[in-house]
N, C-alpha and C positions, 0 to 999 in steps of 0.2 A: 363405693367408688369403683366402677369396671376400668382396668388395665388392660392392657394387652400381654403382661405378666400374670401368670398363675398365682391366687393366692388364696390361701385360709385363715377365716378370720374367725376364731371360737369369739359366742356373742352369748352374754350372760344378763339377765335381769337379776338384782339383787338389793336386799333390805339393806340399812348401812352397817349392821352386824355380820353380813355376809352367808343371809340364807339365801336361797332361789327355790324352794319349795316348802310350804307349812307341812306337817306331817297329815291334813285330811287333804292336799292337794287344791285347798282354794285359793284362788288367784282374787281377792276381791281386796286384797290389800295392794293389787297393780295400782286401782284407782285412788288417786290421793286427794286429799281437797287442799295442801298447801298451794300455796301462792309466791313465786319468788318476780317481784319486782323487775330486777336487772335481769331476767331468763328472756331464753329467745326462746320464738315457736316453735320453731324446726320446721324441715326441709318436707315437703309433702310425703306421707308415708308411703302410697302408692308407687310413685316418680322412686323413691330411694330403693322399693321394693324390689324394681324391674331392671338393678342394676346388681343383685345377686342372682347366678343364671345356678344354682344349686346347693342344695342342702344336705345337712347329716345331721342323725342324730341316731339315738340308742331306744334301747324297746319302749323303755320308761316311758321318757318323752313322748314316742309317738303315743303310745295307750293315751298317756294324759291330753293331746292332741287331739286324737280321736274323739274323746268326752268332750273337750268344749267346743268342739267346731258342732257339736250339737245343736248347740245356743248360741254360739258367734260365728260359724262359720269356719272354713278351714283358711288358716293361717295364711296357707305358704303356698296357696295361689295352684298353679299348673306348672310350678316351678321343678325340675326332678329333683326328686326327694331321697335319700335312701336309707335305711335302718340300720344301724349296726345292732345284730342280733343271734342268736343260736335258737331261738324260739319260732314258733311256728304260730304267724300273727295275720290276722282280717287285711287284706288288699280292697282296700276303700276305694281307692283311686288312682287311675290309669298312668302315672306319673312315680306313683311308689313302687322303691325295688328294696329287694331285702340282699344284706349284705352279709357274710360272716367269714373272719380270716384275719389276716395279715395288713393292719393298717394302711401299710408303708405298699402295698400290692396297691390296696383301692384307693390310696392318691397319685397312683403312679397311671391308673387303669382315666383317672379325669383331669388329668395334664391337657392331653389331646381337644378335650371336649367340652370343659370350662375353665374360663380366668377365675371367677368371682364366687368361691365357697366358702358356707359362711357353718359352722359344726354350731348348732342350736340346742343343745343338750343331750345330755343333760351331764354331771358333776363328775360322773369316772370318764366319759367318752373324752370330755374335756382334758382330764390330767391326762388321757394316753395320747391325745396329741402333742401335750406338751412336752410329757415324756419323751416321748419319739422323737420330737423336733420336726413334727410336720405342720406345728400353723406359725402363720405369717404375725398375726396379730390377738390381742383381746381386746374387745370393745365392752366393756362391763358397766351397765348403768343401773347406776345407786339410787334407789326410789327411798324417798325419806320417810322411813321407818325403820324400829327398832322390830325387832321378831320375839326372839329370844331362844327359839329350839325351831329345828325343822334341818331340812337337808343342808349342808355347807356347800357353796361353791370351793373354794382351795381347803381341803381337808387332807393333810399329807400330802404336800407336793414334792416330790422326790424328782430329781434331783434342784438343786438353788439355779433358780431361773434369772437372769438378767435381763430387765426389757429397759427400753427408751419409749418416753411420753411423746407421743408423735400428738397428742390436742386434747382438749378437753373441753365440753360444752355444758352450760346451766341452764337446763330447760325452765319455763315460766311454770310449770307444773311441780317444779322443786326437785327433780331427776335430776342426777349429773353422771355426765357419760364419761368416761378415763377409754382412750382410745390408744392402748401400747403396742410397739412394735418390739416382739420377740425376737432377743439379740441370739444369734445362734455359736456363736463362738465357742 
């Protein structure tokens, strides 16, 4: 949802065990064959897409990016993108910038320049915003299955976070999305 208020919304896909990555990095358990009844379709992905005007995420992430936009494409559009990294990594596209420092500098540095950032991974870039107290929100959607090993999204969350349930949706594909507002108090 674009405001006219600055906001960061960390966005997590995750098993209902709470992994967001298998340890060989295959995404083939995105695709589910459950069926829920009462689920809505959801909102056009494209149309929801074009109302995040940027992204972050960490080297992982983009590597893992990189490999599948091989076979599907890239992601995230023409949208500016930027890395959180100390590495020195392939510039695909004229939209990527590599980022390394001080969190709280490069949310300070896209005040100005977008309302609508959404940190896309991956699982430590995540807790250092939470840590920091620089996102707005999580949007975390639970894809029905079990994993059993693989990367954790909240793995040591330091410090106890208090959020409020601002919604939640039941997709007809058996995803359910928990949409929290991080109480900063």
């Amino acid at each position: 949802m674009t405001t006219d208020a600055f906001n960061v919304t960390i966005h997590m896909v995750s098993s209902l065990d709470g992994i967001i990555a298998k340890k060989d990095n295959s995404v083939a358990w995105f695709d589910t064959p459950d069926h829920y009844e009462k689920g809505v379709t959801g909102q056009d992905p494209e149309e929801f897409l074009k109302t995040i005007d940027c992204y972050l995420m960490g080297a992982r992430t983009y590597e893992h990016a990189l490999a599948l936009s091989k076979s599907y494409g890239w992601a995230y559009g023409d949208t500016p993108t930027f890395v959180v990294t100390n590495r020195k990594l392939p510039v695909e596209r004229p939209n990527i910038a590599f980022y390394a420092g001080d969190l709280r500098y490069l949310v300070e540095r896209l005040k100005p320049r977008y309302t609508n950032v959404w940190v896309v991974g991956g699982a430590v870039l995540a807790r250092e915003f939470i840590r920091l107290k620089l996102a707005d929100d999580i949007r975390l959607s639970i894809l029905p299955i079990l994993l059993g090993e693989g990367t954790r999204f909240f793995d040591q969350i330091v410090p106890e976070q208090i959020l409020h349930l601002r919604d939640v949706t039941a997709y007809k594909t058996g995803m359910v999305e928990l949409w929290y507002e991080i109480r900063k108090s």
